[in-house]
KEVO-498636 format. One line per field, with one value per residue (C-alpha): z, x, y negated; residue number from 1. Coordinates in steps of 0.5 Angstrom, whole numbers. Layout:
N
pz = Z  ...
px = X  ...
py = Y  ...
vonu = NUM  ...
//
This chain:
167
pz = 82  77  77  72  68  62  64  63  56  54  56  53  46  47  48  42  38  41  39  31  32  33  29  23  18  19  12  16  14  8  5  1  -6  -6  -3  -11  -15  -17  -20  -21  -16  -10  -11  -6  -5  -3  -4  -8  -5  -10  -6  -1  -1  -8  -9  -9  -13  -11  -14  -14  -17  -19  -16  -22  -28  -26  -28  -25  -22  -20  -19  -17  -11  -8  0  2  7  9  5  -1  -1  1  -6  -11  -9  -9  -15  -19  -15  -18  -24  -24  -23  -18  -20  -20  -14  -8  -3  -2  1  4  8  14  13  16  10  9  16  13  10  13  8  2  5  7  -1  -6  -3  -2  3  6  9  12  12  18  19  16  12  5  1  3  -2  -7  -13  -11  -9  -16  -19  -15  -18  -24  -25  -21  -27  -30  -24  -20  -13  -11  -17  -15  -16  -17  -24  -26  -27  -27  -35  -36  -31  -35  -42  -38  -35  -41  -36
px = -41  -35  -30  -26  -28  -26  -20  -16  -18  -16  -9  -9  -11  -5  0  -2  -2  5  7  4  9  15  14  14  20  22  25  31  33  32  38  42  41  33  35  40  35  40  36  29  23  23  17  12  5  -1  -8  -12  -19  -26  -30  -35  -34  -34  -28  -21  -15  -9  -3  4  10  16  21  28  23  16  12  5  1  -6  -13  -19  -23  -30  -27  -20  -20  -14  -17  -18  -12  -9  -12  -11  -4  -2  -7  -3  5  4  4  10  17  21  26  22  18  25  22  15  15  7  5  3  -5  -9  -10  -3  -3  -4  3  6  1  3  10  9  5  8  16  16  20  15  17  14  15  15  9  7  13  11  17  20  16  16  15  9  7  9  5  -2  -1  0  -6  -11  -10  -15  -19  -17  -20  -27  -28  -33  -30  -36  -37  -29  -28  -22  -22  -22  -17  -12  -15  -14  -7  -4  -3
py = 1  1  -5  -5  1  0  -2  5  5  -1  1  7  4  -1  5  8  2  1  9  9  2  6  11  7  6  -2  -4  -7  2  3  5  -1  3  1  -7  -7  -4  1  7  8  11  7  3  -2  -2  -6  -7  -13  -14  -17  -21  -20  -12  -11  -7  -6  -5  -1  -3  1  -3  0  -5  -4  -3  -7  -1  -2  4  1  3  2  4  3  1  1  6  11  17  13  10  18  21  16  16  23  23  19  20  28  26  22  26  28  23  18  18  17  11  7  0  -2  -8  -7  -7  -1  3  5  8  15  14  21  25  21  23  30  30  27  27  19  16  11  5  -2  -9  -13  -16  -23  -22  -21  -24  -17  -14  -19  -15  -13  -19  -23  -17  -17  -27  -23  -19  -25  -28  -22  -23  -29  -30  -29  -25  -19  -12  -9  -8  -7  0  5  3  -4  -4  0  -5  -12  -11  -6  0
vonu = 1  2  3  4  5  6  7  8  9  10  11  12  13  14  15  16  17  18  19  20  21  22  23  24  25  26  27  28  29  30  31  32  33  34  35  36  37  38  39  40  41  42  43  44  45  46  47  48  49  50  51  52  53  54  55  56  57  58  59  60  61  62  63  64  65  66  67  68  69  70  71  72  73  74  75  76  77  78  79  80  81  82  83  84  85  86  87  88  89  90  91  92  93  94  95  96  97  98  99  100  101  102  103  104  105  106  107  108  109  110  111  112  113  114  115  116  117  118  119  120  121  122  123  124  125  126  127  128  129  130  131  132  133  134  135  136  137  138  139  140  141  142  143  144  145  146  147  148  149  150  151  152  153  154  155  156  157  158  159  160  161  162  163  164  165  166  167
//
């Protein structure tokens, strides 16, 4: 007989659930600088997804410039999002690269090698607050007009990707 033998997982998966929270930078810490858009390099991230498992887009924007960083990836798991981001954040200089501001989805949860690789300062929202990355948000409104909700990904690449939104 085992009476109760799930239970010390379960509160082992919450423990660790509460650790990776308090690991995470909260956006009320960030610095006042990046809050007045006073320099160029702290941008925020989120991803765009296509109907039924049809793709993602991932959009970087720079929040004092609105310069637009986006991709096209198969599925939004952590090592997808991991390589395109270091990937593209190499390319762009040191200056230009001080903070990141992510929701709180599960594929930014490999945040601490995107920092370790590419020298950003990663941050976090709070949860169901998305208005604490508002560029980000107004951009991703934006580019739903090139592909508006329900719209499979499927057939969208990297190159049509950079021709509708002009990156």
């Amino acid at each position: 007989r085992q009476k109760n033998k799930y239970r010390a997982r379960y509160g082992t998966r919450i423990r660790e659930k509460q650790r990776e929270l308090e690991r995470k930078r909260r956006i009320a810490r960030r610095p006042e600088i990046i809050n007045q858009r006073a320099r160029l390099g702290d941008w925020e991230g989120d991803t765009v997804r296509g109907n039924g498992h049809s793709g993602h887009i991932i959009t970087y924007v720079e929040r004092r410039s609105g310069y637009l960083v986006a991709g096209k990836v198969d599925s939004a798991t952590v090592e997808n999002i991991n390589a395109f981001t270091i990937r593209k954040f190499k390319r762009i200089p040191r200056k230009k690269r001080q903070s990141m501001t992510y929701d709180n989805g599960s594929e930014f949860s490999g945040y601490d090698t995107i920092e370790e690789q590419t020298g950003l300062t990663a941050y976090f929202a709070f949860p169901y607050h998305s208005w604490e990355r508002g560029t980000n948000e107004n951009t991703n409104g934006l580019l739903r007009q090139f592909y508006p909700k329900k719209s499979r990904f499927d057939m969208v690449t990297q190159e049509h990707l950079e021709k509708d939104v002009a990156l």
